[in-house]
Structures are given as C-alpha cells and as structure tokens.
PDBQT receptor file of N, H, CA, C and O in Angstrom, charges set to zero:
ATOM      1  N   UNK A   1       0.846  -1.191   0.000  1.00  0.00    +0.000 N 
ATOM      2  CA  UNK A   1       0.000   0.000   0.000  1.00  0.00    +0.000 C 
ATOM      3  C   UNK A   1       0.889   1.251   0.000  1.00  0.00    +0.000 C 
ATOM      4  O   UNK A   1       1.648   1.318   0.967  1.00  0.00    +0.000 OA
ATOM      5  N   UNK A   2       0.967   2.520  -1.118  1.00  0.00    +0.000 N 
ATOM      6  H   UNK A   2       0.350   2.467  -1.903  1.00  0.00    +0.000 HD
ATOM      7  CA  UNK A   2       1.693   3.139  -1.111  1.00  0.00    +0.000 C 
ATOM      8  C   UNK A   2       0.606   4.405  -0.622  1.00  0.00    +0.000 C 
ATOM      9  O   UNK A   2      -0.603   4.383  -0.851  1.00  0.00    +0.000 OA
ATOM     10  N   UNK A   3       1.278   5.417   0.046  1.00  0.00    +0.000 N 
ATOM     11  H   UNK A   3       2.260   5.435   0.232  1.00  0.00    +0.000 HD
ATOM     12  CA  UNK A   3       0.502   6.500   0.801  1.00  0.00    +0.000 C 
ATOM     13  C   UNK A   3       1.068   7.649  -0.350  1.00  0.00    +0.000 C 
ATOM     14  O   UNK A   3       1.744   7.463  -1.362  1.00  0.00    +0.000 OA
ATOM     15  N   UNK A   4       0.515   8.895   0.226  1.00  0.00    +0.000 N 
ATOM     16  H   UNK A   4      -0.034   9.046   1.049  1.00  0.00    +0.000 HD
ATOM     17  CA  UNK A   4       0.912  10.197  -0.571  1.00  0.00    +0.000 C 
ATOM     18  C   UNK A   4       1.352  10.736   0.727  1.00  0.00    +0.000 C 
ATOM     19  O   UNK A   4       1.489  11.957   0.640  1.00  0.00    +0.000 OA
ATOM     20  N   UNK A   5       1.597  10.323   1.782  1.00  0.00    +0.000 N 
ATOM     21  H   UNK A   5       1.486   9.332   1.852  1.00  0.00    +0.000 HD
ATOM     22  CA  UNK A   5       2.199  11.099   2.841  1.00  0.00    +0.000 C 
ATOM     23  C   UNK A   5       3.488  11.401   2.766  1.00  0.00    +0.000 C 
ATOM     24  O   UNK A   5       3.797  12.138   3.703  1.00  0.00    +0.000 OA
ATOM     25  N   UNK A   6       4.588  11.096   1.896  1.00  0.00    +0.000 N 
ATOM     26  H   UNK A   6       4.338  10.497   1.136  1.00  0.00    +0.000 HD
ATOM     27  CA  UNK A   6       5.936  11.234   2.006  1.00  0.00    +0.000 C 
ATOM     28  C   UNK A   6       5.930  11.650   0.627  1.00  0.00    +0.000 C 
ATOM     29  O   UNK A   6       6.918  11.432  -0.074  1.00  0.00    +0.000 OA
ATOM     30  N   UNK A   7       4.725  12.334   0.094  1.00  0.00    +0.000 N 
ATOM     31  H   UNK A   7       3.923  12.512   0.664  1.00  0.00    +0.000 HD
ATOM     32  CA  UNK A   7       5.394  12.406  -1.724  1.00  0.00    +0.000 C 
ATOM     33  C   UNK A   7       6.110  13.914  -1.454  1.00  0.00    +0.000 C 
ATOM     34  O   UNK A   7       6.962  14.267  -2.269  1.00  0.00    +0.000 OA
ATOM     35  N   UNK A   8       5.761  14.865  -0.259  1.00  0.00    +0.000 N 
ATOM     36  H   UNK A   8       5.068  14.579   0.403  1.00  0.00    +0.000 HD
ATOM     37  CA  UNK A   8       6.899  15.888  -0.470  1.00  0.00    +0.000 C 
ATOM     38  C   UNK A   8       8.362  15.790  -0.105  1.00  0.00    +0.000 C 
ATOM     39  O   UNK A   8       9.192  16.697  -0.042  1.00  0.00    +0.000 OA
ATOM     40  N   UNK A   9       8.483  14.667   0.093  1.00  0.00    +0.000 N 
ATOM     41  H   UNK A   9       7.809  13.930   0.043  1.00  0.00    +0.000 HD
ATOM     42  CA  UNK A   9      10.150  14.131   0.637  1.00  0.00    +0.000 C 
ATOM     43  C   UNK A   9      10.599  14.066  -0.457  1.00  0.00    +0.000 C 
ATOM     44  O   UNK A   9      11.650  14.708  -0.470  1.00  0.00    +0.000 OA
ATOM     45  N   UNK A  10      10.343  13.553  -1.601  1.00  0.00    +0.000 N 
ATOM     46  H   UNK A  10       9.490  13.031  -1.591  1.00  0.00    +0.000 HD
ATOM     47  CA  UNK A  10      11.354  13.118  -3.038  1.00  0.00    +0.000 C 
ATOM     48  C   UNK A  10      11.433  14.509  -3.847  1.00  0.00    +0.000 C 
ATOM     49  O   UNK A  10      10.546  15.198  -4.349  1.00  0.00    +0.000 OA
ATOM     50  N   UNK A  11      12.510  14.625  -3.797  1.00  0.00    +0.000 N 
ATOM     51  H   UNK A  11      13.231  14.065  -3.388  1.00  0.00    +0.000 HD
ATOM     52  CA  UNK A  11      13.172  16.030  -4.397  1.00  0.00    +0.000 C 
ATOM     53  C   UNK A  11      13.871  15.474  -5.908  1.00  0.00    +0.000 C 
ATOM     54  O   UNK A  11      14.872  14.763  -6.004  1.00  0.00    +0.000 OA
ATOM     55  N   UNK A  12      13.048  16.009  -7.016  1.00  0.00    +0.000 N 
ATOM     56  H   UNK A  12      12.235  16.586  -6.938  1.00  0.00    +0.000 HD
ATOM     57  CA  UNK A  12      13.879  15.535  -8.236  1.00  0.00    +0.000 C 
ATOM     58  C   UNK A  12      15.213  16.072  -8.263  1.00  0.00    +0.000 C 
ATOM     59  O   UNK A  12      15.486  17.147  -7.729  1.00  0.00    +0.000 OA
ATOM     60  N   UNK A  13      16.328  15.125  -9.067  1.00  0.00    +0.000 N 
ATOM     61  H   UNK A  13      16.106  14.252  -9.501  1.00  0.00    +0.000 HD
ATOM     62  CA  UNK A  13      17.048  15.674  -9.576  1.00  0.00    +0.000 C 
ATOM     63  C   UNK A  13      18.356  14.716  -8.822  1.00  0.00    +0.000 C 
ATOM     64  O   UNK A  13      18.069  14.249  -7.720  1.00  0.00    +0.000 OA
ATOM     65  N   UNK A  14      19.602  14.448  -9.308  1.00  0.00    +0.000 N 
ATOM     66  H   UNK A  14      19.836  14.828 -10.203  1.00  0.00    +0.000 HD
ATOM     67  CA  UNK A  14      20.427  13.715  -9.326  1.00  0.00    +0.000 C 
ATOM     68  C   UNK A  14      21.768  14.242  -8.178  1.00  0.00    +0.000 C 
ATOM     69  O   UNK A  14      22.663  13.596  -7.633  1.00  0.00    +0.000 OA
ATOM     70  N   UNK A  15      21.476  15.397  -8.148  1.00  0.00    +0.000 N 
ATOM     71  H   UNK A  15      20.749  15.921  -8.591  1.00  0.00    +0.000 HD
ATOM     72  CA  UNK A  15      22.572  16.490  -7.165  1.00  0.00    +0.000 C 
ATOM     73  C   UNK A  15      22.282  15.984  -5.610  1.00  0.00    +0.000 C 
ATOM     74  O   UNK A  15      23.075  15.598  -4.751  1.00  0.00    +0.000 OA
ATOM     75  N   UNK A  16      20.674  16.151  -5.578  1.00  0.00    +0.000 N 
ATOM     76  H   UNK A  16      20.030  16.464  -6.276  1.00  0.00    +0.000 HD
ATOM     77  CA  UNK A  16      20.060  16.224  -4.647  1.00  0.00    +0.000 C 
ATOM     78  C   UNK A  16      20.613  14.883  -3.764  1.00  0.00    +0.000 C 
ATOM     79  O   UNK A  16      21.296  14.866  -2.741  1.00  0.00    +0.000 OA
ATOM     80  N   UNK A  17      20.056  13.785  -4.551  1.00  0.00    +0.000 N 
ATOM     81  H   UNK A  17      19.501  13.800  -5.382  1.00  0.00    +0.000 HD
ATOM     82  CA  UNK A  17      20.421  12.805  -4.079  1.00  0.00    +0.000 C 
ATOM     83  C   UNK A  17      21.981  12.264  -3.893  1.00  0.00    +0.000 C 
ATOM     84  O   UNK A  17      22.442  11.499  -3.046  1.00  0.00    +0.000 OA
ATOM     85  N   UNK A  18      22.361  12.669  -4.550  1.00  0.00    +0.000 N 
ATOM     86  H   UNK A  18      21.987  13.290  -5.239  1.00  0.00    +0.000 HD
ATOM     87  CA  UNK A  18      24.098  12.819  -4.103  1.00  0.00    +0.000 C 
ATOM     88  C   UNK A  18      24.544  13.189  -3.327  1.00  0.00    +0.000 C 
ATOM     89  O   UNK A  18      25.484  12.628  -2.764  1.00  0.00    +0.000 OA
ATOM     90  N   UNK A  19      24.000  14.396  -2.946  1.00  0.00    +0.000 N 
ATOM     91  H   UNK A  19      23.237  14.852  -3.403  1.00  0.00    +0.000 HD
ATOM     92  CA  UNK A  19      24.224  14.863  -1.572  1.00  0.00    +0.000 C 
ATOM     93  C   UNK A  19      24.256  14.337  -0.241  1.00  0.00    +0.000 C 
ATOM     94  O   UNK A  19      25.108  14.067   0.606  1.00  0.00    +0.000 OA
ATOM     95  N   UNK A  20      22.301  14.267  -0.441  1.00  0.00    +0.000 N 
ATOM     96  H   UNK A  20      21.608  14.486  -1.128  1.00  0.00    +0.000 HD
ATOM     97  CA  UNK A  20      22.082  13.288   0.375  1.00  0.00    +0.000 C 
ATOM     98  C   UNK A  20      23.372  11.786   0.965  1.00  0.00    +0.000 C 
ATOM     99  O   UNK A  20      23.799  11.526   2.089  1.00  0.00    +0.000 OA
ATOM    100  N   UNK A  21      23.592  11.208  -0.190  1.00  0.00    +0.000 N 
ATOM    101  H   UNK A  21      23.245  11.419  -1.104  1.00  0.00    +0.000 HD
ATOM    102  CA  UNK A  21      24.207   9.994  -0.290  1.00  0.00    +0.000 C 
ATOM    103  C   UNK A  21      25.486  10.174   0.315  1.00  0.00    +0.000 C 
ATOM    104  O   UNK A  21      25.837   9.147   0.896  1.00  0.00    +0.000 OA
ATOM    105  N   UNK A  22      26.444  11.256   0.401  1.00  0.00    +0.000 N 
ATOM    106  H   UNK A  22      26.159  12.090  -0.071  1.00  0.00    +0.000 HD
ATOM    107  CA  UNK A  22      27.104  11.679   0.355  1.00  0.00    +0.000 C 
ATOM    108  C   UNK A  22      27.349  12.385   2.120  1.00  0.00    +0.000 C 
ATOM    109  O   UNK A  22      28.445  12.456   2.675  1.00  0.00    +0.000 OA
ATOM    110  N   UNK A  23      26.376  12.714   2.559  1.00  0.00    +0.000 N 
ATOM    111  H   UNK A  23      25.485  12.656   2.107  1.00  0.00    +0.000 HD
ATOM    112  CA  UNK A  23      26.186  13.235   3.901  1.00  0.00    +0.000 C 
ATOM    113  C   UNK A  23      26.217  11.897   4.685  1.00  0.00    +0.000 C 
ATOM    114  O   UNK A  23      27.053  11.682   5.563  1.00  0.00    +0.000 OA
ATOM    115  N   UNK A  24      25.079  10.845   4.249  1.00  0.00    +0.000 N 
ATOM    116  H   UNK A  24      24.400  11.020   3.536  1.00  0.00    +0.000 HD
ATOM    117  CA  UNK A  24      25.034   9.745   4.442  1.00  0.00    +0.000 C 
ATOM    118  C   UNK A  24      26.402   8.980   5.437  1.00  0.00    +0.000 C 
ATOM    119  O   UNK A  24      26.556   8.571   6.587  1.00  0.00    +0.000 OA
ATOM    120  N   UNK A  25      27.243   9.111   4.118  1.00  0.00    +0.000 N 
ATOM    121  H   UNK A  25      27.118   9.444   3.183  1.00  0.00    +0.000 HD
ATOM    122  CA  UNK A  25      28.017   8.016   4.517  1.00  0.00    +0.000 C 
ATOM    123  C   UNK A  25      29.248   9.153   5.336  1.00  0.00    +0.000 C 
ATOM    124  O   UNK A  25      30.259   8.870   5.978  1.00  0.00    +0.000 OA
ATOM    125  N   UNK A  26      28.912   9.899   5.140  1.00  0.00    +0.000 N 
ATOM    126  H   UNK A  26      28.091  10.130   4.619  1.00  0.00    +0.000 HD
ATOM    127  CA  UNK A  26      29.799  10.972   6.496  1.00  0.00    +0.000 C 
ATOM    128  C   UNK A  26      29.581  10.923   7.332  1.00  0.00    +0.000 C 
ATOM    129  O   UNK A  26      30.386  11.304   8.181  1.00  0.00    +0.000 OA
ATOM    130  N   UNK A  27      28.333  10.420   7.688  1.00  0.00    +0.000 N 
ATOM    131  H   UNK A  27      27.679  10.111   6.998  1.00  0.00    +0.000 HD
ATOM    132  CA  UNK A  27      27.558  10.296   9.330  1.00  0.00    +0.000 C 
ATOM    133  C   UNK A  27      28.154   8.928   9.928  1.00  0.00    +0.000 C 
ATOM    134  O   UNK A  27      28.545   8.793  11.088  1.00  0.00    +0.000 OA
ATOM    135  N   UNK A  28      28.153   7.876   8.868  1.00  0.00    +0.000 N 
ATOM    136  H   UNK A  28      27.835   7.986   7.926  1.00  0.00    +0.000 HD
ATOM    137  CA  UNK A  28      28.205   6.612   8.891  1.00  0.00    +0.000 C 
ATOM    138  C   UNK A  28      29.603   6.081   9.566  1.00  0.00    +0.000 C 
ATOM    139  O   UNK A  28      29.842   5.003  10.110  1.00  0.00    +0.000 OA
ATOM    140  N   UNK A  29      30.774   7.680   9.247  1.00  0.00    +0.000 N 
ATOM    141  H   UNK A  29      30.580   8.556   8.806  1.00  0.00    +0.000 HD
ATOM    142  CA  UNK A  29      32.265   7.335   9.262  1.00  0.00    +0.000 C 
ATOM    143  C   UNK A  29      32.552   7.695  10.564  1.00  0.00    +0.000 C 
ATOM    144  O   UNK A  29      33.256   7.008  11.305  1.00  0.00    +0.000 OA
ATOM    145  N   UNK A  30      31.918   8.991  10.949  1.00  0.00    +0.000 N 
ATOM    146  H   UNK A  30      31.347   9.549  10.347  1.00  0.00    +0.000 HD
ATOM    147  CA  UNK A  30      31.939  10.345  12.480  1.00  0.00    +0.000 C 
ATOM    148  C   UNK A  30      31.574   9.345  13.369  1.00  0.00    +0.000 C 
ATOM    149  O   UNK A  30      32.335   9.039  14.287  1.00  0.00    +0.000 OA
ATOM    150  N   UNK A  31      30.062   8.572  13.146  1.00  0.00    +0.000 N 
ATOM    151  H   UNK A  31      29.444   8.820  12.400  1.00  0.00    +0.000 HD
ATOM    152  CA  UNK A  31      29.862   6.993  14.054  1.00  0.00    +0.000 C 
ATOM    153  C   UNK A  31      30.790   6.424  14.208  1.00  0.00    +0.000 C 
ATOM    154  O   UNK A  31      31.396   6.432  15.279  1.00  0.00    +0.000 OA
ATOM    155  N   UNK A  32      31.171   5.744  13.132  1.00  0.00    +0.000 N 
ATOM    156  H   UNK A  32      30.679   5.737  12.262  1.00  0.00    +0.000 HD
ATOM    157  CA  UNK A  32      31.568   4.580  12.842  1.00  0.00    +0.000 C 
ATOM    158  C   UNK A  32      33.123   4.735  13.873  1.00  0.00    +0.000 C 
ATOM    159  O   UNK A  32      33.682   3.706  14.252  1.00  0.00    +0.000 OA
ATOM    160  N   UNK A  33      33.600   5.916  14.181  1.00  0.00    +0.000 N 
ATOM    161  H   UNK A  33      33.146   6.752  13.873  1.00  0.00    +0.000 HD
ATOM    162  CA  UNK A  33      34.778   6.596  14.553  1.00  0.00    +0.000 C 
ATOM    163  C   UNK A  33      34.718   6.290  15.882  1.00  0.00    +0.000 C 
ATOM    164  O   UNK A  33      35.195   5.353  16.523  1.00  0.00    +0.000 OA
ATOM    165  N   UNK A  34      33.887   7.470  16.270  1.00  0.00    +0.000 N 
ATOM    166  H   UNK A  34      33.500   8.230  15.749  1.00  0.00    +0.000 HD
ATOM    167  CA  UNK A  34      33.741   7.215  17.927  1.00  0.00    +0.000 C 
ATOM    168  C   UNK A  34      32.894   5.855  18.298  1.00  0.00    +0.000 C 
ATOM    169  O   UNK A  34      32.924   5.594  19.501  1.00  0.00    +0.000 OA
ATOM    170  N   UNK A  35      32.249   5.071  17.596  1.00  0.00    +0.000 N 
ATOM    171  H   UNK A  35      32.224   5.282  16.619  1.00  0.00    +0.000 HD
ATOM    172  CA  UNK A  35      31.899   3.960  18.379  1.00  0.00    +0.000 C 
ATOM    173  C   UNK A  35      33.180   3.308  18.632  1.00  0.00    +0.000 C 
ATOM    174  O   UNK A  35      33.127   2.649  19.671  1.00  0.00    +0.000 OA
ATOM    175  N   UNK A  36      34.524   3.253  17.935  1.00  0.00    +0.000 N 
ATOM    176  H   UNK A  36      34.567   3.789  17.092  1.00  0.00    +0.000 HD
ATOM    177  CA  UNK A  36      35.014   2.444  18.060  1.00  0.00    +0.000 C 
ATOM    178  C   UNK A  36      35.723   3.337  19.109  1.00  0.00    +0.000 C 
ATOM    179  O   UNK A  36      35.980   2.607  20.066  1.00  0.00    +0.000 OA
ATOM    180  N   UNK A  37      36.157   4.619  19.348  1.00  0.00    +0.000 N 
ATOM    181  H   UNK A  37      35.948   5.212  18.571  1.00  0.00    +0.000 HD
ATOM    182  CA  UNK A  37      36.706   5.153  20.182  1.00  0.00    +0.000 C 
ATOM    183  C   UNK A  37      36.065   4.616  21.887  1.00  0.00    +0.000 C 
ATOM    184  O   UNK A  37      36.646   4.205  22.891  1.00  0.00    +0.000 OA
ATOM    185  N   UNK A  38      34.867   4.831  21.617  1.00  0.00    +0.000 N 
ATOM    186  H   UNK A  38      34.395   5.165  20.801  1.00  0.00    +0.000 HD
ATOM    187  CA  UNK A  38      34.094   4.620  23.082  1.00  0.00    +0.000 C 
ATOM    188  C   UNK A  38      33.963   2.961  23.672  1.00  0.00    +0.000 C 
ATOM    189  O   UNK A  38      33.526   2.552  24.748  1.00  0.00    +0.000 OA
ATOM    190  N   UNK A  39      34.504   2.254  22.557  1.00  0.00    +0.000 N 
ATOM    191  H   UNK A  39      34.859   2.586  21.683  1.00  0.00    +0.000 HD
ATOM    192  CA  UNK A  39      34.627   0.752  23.122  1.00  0.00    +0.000 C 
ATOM    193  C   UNK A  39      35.824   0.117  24.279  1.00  0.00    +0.000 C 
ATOM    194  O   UNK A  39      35.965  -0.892  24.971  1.00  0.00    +0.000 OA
ATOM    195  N   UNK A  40      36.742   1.722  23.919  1.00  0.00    +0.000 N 
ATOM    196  H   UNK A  40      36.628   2.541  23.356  1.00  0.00    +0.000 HD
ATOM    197  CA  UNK A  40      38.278   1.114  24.763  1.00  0.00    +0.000 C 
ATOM    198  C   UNK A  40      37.929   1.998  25.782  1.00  0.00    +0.000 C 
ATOM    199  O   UNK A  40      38.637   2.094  26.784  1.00  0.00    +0.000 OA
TER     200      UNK A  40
C-alpha cells in the first residue's frame, strides 16, 4: 500500500540525491569513529 504522505520528501534531480548519499556516509564514518573510540 503506497501512501501520498511522504510524496513531499522526493526532491527531483540527481545532485540532490548525491548529496544526500554523500552526507550519508559521512555520518556513517563520524559513528563509525567514535563507536570504536568509546569501546576502549
């Protein structure tokens, strides 16, 4: 069942989502960093 509640979330265009993608995996690294910092 697909809703129209999230149709203003999809932003056309190829930049956009790059970005996105791109922020993404920056978050993923800043985590990925201090989790391992906070394990020792």
């Amino acid at each position: 069942m697909v809703t129209k509640t999230y149709k203003w979330w999809k932003v056309p265009g190829k930049l956009i989502e790059n970005i996105a993608r791109s922020l993404k995996t920056i978050q993923l690294i800043f985590w990925g960093v201090l989790g391992y910092v906070f394990l020792f």
